[in-house]
C-alpha positions as CSV (number, residue, x, y, z in Angstrom):
1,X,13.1,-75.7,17.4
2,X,13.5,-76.4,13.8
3,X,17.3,-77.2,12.3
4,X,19.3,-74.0,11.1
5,X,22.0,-73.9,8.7
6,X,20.7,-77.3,6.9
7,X,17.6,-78.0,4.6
8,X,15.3,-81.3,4.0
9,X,12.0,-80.5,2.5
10,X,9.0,-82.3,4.1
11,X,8.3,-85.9,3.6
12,X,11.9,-85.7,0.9
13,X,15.7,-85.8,1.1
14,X,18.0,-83.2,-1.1
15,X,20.2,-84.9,-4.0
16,X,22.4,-82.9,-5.9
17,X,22.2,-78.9,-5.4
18,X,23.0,-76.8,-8.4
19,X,23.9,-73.6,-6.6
20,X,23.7,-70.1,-8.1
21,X,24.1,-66.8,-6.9
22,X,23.1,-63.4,-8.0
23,X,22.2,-60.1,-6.2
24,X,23.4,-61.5,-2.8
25,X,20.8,-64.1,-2.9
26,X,21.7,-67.7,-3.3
27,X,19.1,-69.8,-5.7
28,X,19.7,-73.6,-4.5
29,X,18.1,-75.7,-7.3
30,X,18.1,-79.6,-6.0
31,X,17.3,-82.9,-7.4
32,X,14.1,-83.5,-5.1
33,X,14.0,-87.3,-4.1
34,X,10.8,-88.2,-2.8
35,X,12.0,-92.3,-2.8
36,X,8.7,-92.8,-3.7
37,X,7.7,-96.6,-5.8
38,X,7.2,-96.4,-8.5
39,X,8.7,-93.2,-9.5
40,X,6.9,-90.2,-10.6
41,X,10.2,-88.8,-12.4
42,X,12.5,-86.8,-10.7
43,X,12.1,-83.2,-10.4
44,X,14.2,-79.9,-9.7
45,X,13.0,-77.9,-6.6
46,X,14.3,-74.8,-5.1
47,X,15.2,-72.5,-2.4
48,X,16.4,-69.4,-1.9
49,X,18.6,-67.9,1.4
50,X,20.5,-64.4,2.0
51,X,22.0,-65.7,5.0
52,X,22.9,-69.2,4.9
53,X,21.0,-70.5,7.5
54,X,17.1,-69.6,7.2
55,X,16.0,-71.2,3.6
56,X,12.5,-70.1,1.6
57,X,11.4,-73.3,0.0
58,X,9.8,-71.8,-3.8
59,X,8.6,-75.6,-3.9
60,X,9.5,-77.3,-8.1
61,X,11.5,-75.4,-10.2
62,X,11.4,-77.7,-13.3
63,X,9.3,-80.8,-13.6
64,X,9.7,-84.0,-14.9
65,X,9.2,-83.9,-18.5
66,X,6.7,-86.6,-17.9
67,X,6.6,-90.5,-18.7
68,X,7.8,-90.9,-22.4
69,X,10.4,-87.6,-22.4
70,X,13.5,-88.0,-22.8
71,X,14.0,-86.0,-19.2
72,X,11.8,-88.5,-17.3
73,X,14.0,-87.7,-14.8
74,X,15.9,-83.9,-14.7
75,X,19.0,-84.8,-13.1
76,X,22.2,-82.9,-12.5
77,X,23.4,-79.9,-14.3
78,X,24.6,-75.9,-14.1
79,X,22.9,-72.4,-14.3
80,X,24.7,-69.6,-17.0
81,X,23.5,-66.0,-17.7
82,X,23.9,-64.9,-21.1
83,X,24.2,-61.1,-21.6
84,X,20.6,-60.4,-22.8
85,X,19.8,-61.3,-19.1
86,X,18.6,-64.9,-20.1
87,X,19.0,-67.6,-17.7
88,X,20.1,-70.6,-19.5
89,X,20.1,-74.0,-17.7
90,X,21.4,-77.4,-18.6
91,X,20.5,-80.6,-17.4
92,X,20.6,-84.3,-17.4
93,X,17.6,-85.9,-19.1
94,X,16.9,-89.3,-18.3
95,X,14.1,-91.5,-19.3
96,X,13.9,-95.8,-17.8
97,X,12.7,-96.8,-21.0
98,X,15.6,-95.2,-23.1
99,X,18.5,-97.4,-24.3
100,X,21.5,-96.0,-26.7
101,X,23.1,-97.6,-29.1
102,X,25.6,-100.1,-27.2
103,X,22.7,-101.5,-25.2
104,X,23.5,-98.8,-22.0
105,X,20.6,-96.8,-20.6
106,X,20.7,-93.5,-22.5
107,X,21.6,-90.1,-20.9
108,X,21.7,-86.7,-22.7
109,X,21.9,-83.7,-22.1
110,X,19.1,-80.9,-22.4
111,X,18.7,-76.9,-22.1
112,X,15.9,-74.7,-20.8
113,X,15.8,-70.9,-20.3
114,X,14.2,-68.7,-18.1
115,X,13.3,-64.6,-18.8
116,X,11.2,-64.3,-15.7
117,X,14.4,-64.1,-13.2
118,X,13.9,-68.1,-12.9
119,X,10.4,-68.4,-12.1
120,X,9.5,-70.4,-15.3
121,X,11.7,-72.1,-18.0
122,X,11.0,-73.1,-21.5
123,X,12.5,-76.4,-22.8
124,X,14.1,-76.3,-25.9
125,X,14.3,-80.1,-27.1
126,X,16.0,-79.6,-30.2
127,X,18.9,-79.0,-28.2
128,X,19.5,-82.2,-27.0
129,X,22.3,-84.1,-27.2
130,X,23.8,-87.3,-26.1
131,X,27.6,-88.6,-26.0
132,X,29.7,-88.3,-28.8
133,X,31.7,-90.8,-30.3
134,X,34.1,-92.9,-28.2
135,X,32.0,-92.1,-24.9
136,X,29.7,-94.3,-23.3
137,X,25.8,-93.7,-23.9
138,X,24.9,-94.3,-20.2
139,X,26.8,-92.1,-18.6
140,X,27.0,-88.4,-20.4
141,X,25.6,-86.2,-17.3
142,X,26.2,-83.4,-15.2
143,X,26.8,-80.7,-17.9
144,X,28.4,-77.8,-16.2
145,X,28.8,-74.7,-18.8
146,X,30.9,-71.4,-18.0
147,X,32.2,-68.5,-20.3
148,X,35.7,-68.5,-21.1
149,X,36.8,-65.0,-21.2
150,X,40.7,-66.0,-22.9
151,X,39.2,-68.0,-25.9
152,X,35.7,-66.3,-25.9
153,X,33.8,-69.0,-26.0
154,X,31.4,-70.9,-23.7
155,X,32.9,-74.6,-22.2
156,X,30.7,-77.3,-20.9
157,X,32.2,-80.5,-18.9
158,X,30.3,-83.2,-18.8
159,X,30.4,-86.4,-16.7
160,X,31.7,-89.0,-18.7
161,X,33.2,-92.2,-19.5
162,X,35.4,-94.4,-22.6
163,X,34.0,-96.5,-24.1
164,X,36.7,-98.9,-24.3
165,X,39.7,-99.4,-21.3
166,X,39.4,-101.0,-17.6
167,X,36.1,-100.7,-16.8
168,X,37.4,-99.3,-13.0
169,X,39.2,-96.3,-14.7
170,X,37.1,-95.1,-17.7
171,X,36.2,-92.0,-16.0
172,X,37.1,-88.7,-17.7
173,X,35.8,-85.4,-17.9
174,X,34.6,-84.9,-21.2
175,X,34.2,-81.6,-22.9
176,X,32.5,-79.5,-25.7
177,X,32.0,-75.8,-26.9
178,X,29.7,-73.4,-27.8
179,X,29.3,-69.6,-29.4
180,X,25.5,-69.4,-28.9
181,X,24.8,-71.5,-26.2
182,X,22.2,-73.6,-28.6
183,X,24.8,-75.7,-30.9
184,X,27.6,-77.9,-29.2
185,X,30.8,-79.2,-30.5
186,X,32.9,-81.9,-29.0
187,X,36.0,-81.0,-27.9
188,X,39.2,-82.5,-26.1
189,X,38.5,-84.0,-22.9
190,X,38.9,-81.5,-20.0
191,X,40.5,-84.1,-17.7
192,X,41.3,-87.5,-18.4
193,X,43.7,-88.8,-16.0
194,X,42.0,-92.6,-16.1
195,X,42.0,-93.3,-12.1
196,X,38.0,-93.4,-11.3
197,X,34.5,-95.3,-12.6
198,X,33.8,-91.4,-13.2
199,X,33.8,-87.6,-12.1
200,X,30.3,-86.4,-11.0
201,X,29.1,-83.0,-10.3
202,X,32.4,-81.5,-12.3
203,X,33.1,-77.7,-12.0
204,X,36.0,-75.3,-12.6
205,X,36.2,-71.4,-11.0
206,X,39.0,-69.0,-10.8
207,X,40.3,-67.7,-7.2
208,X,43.0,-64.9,-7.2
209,X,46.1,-66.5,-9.2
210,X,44.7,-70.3,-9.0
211,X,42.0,-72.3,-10.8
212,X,40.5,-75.0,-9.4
213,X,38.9,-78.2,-10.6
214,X,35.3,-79.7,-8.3
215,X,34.2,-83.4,-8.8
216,X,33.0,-86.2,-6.8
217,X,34.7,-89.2,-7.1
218,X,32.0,-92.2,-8.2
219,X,34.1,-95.5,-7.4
220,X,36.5,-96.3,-4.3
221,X,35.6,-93.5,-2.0
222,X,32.4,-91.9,-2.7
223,X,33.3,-88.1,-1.7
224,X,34.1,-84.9,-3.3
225,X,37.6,-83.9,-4.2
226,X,39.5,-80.6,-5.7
227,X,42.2,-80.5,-8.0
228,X,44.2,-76.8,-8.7
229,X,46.2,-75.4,-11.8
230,X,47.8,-71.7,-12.5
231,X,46.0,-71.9,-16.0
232,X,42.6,-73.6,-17.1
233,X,44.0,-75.8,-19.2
234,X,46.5,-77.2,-16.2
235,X,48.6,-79.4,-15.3
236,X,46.3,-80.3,-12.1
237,X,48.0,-80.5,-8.9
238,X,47.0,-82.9,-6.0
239,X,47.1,-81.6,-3.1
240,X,48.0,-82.8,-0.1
241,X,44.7,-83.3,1.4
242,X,42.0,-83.0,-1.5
243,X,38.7,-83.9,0.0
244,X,36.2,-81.3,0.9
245,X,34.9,-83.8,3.7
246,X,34.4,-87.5,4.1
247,X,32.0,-90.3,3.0
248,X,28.5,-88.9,4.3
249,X,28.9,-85.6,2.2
250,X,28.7,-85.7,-1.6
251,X,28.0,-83.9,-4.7
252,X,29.1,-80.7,-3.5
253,X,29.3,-77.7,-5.9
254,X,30.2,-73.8,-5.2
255,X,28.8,-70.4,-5.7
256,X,30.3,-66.7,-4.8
257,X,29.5,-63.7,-3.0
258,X,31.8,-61.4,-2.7
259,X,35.2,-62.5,-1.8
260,X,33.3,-65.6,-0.4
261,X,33.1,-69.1,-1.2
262,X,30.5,-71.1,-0.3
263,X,29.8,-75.4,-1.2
264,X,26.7,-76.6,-1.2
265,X,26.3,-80.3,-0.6
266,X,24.3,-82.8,0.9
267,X,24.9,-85.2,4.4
268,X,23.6,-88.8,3.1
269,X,21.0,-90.3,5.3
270,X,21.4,-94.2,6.5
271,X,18.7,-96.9,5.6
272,X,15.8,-97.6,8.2
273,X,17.3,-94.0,10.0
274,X,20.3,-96.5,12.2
275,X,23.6,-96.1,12.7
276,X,24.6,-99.4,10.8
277,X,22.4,-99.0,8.1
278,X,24.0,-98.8,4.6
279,X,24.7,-95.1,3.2
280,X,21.7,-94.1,0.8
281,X,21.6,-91.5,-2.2
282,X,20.7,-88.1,-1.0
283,X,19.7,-86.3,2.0
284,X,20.2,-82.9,4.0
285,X,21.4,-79.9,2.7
286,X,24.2,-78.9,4.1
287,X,27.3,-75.7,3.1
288,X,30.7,-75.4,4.3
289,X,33.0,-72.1,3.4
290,X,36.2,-72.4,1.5
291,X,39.4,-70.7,2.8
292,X,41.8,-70.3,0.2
293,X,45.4,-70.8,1.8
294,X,48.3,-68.6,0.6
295,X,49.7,-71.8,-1.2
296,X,46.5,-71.9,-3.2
297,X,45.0,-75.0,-1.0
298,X,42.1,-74.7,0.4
299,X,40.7,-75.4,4.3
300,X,36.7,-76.3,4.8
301,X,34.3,-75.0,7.4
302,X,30.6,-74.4,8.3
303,X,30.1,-70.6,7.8
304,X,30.0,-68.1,10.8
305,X,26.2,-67.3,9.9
306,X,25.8,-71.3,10.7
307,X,28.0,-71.4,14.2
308,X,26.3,-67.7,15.2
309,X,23.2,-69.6,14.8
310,X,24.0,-71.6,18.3
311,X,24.6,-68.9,21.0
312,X,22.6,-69.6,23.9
313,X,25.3,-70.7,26.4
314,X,25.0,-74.4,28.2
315,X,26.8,-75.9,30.5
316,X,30.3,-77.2,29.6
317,X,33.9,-78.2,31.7
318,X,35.8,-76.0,33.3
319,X,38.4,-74.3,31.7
320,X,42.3,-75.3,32.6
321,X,40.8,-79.0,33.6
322,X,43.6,-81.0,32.9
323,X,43.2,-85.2,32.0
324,X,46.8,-87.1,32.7
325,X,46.7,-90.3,31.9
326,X,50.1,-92.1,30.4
327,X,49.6,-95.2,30.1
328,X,45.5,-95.5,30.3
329,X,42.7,-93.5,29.5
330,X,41.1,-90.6,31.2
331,X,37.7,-88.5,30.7
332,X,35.6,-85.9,32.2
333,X,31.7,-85.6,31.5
334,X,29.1,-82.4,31.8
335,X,26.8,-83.4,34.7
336,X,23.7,-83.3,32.4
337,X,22.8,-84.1,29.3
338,X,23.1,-81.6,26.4
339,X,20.5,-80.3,23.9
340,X,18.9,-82.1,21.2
341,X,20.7,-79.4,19.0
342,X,24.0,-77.4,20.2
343,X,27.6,-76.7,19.2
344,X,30.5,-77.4,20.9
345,X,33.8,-75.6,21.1
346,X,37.1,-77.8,22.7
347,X,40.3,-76.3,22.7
348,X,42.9,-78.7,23.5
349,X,46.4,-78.2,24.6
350,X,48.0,-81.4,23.7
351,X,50.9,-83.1,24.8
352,X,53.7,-84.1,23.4
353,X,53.6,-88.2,22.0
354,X,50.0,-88.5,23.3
355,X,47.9,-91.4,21.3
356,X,44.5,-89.6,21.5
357,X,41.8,-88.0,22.8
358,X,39.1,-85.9,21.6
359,X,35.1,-85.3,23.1
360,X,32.3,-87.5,23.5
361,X,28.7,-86.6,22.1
362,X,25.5,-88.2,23.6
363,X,27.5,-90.4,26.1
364,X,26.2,-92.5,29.1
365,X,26.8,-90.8,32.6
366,X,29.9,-93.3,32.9
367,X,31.3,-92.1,29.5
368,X,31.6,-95.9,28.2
369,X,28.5,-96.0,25.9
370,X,28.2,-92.8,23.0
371,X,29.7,-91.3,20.1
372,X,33.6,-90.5,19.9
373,X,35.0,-87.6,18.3
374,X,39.1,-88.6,18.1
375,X,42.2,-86.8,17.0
376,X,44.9,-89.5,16.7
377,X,48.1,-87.1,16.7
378,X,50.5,-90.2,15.9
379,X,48.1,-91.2,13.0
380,X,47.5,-87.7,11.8
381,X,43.8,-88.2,11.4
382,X,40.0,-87.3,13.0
383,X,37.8,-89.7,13.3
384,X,34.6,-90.7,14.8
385,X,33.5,-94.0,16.4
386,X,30.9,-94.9,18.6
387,X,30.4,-97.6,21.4
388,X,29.0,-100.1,21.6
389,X,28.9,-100.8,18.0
390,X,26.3,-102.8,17.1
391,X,26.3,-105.7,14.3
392,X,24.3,-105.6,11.0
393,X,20.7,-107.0,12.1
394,X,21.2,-108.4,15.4
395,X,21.3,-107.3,19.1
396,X,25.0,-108.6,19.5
397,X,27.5,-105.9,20.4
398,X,30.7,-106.3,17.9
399,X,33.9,-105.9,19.7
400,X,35.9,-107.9,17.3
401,X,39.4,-105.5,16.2
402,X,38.8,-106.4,12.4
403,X,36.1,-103.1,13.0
404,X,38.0,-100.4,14.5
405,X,35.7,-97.9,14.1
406,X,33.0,-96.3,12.0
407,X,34.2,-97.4,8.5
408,X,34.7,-94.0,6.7
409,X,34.5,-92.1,8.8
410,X,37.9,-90.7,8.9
411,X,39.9,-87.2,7.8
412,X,43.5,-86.9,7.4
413,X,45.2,-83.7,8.8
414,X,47.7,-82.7,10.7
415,X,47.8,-82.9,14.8
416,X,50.7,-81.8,16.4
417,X,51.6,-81.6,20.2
418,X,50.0,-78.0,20.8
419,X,46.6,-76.4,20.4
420,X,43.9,-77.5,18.4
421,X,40.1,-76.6,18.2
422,X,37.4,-79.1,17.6
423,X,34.3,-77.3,16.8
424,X,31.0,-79.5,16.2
425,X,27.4,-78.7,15.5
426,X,25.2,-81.3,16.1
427,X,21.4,-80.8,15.2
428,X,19.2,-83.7,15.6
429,X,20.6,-86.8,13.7
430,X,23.1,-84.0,11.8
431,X,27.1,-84.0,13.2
432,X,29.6,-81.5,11.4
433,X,33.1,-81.9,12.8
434,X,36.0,-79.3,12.0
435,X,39.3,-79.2,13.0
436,X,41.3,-76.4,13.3
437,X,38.9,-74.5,10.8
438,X,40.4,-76.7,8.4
439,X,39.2,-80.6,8.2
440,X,35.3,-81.0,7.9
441,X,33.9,-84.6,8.9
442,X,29.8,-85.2,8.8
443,X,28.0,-87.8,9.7
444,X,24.9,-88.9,10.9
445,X,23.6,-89.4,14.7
446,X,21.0,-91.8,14.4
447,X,20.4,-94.5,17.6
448,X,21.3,-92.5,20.6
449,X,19.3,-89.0,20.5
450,X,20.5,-87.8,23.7
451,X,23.3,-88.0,26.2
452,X,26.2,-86.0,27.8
453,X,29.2,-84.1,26.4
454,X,32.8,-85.2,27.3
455,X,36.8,-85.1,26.6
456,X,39.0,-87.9,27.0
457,X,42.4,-88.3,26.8
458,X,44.2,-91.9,26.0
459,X,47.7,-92.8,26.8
460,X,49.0,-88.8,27.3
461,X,47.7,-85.7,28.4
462,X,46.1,-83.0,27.5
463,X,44.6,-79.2,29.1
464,X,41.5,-78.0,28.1
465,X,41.5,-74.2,27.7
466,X,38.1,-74.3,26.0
467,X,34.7,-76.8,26.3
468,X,31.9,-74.1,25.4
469,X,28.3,-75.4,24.8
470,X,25.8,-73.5,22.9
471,X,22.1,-74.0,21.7
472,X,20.1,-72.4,19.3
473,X,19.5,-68.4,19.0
474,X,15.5,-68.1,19.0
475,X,14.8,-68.0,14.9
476,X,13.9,-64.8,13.5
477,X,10.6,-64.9,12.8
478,X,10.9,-62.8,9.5
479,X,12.7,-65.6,8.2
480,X,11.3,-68.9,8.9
481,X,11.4,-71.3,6.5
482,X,8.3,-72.7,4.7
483,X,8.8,-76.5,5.6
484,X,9.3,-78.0,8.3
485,X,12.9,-79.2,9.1
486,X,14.4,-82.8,9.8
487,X,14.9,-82.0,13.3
488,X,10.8,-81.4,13.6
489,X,10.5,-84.6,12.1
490,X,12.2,-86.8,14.1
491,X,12.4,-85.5,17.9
């Protein structure tokens, strides 16, 4: 059975999804990376889902402007509708050959519009535009425009960077305005707070008394963080925990329905498919829902529609099993392996001052060898590990303490003694970990493809109330997707 609730075209990986929604249908336009050399340009494609989990693959969406364009490559940018019912869309051209004027490869920044309800769109090169004085030439990307209703006038934020300052911290959100949508006039930076290399994938939405401001962070860590303000113009809180996931997930923008919100990002995929291999650009489609606290923060999850999709009971442990162990480490297995795809619901009652525990996924029938799912209550992080973990190009096993785990692959939260769920989804080489509905950690299962499902406890104790196993609903057959999935591909 095909994956559900992610998307990989055939024979591709997904890059940076530019979501939009309208009518109750979400349009998820995609930087299509076919890691093909030499490179044919880089195209849009698209598709289209009602219920987040079954996706209709309309195929390209806007082509590479071809081999001497200026949008050799369309890369990132944002969808508007104007109130004549055109779509407008702007994107990141990019052309190899193109250089600007301080020696940096060029990108600008280019507009299309579609009056077919997005079926075709007509380029409109005289709109083009690159970075205005005092930004760098090579990086002016990711234009995301939206109407704002208080000045009447349309904003667009566009990845950029100084030219002048520490190269490390030149990042800033750049800014500029529009009346018709055609014509574009710098403006004061959005946010400037000189901290990263730069802000990709930028966006800003309103939700209830709170705005809140989207980019991924292109320099230490390599994931997607959230900054909120009472008013658009700020001051921009931090908040206490401000990453929508960890390392594997990136570029991650939102769309509404309803009183819904919904990111759309994409899982990274490893080099040569192993565990070890470096992290590469792009890979599976993949959404999480927002819940917006009553402090204005906000907690990360896979959507119901995504969980409901697994609901074909398995077998799991008993409920009330209870693993003491204060001053070692304890763990209990299922007695056969579990599914190739399945989620998994543990609800631990934790201890008071216990070090860890957590579940295993595709362990050994002794529990020793397999991937490790662990809450760290005295650490006040999630992370996951696996064992044995092998060394980059050889068939030693490294057990040296300078690697402690998956390098990462880690979430900050809160774990305190009491209950806590973990609920995971894993479908084929996909893993998405939550917390408490709360912390969201994905990764990628790559070198061990099948194996049992545990929970272990390490110095302390802990009662499992809940270790439900679930596979996959039989698919609808009135909404199969048009490509084959990832999970197809690679059992």
């Amino acid at each position: 059975m095909g994956q559900r609730g992610f998307y990989q075209p055939e024979g591709a990986w997904v890059g940076d999804v530019i979501p939009w929604q309208e009518d109750g249908e979400f349009h998820l336009f995609y930087l299509y990376e076919s890691r093909q050399v030499p490179r044919e340009g880089m195209p849009w494609h698209r598709v289209v889902t009602d219920n987040l989990v079954d996706f209709d693959d309309r195929g390209e969406a806007i082509a590479s402007g071809g081999v001497t364009a200026a949008d050799f490559n369309v890369y990132t940018g944002s969808i508007v509708l104007a109130e004549d019912g055109t779509h407008h869309v702007f994107y990141t051209g990019q052309n190899p050959d193109a250089v600007g004027d301080d020696g940096r490869a060029l990108q600008v920044v280019m507009h299309a519009t579609s009056v077919d309800g997005m079926r075709s769109w007509q380029r409109h090169p005289d709109d083009t535009f690159g970075a205005t004085p005092g930004y760098e030439t090579g990086d002016w990307r990711d234009p995301f425009v939206f109407w704002d209703e208080a000045a009447r006038v349309w904003r667009m934020l566009i990845t950029a960077r100084h030219a002048h300052g520490p190269s490390r911290r030149r990042g800033v959100i750049a800014q500029c305005t529009s009346h018709d949508l055609s014509t574009w006039e710098p403006a004061a930076p959005f946010w400037n707070p000189r901290r990263y290399l730069a802000h990709e994938c930028p966006e800003v939405f309103q939700w209830g008394g709170w705005w809140y401001l989207v980019f991924s962070e292109f320099s230490d860590a390599f994931t997607t963080r959230y900054r909120m303000a009472r008013s658009l113009d700020g001051p921009w809180q931090v908040p206490e925990h401000d990453t929508i996931d960890g390392r594997a997930y990136y570029a991650a923008k939102s769309a509404a329905r309803g009183d819904r919100r919904f990111f759309f990002g994409w899982i990274a995929s490893r080099e040569g498919a192993q565990d070890d291999g470096p992290w590469q650009w792009a890979g599976t489609m993949s959404v999480l829902e927002a819940e917006q606290r009553a402090d204005g923060t906000l907690a990360f999850r896979p959507p119901e529609e995504s969980r409901d999709a697994f609901s074909q009971p398995e077998e799991g442990i008993p409920a009330g099993s209870v693993l003491l162990a204060p001053d070692g480490y304890r763990d209990l297995l299922t007695r056969e392996d579990a599914p190739t795809a399945f989620r998994l619901r543990a609800r631990f009652d934790i201890a008071d001052s216990t070090t860890e525990c957590g579940v295993l996924l595709r362990a050994g029938a002794d529990g020793d060898e397999g991937y490790v799912l662990r809450l760290e209550p005295e650490r006040g992080r999630l992370v996951f590990d696996r064992w044995p973990r092998r060394a980059t190009g050889t068939e030693q096993w490294q057990i040296s303490g300078d690697v402690p785990f998956a390098i990462e692959l880690e979430r900050p939260c809160h774990i305190g003694a009491g209950e806590h769920v973990l609920d995971v989804i894993v479908d084929g080489d996909i893993c998405v970990a939550t917390l408490d509905d709360a912390t969201v950690l994905s990764t990628r299962l790559y070198d061990r493809r099948n194996g049992r499902l545990g929970a272990f406890v390490g110095e302390g104790a802990v009662t499992i109330t809940e270790f439900s196993v679930f596979s996959p609903a039989p698919a609808d057959p009135s909404q199969q997707t048009h490509s084959d999935s990832l999970l197809a591909k690679t059992a």
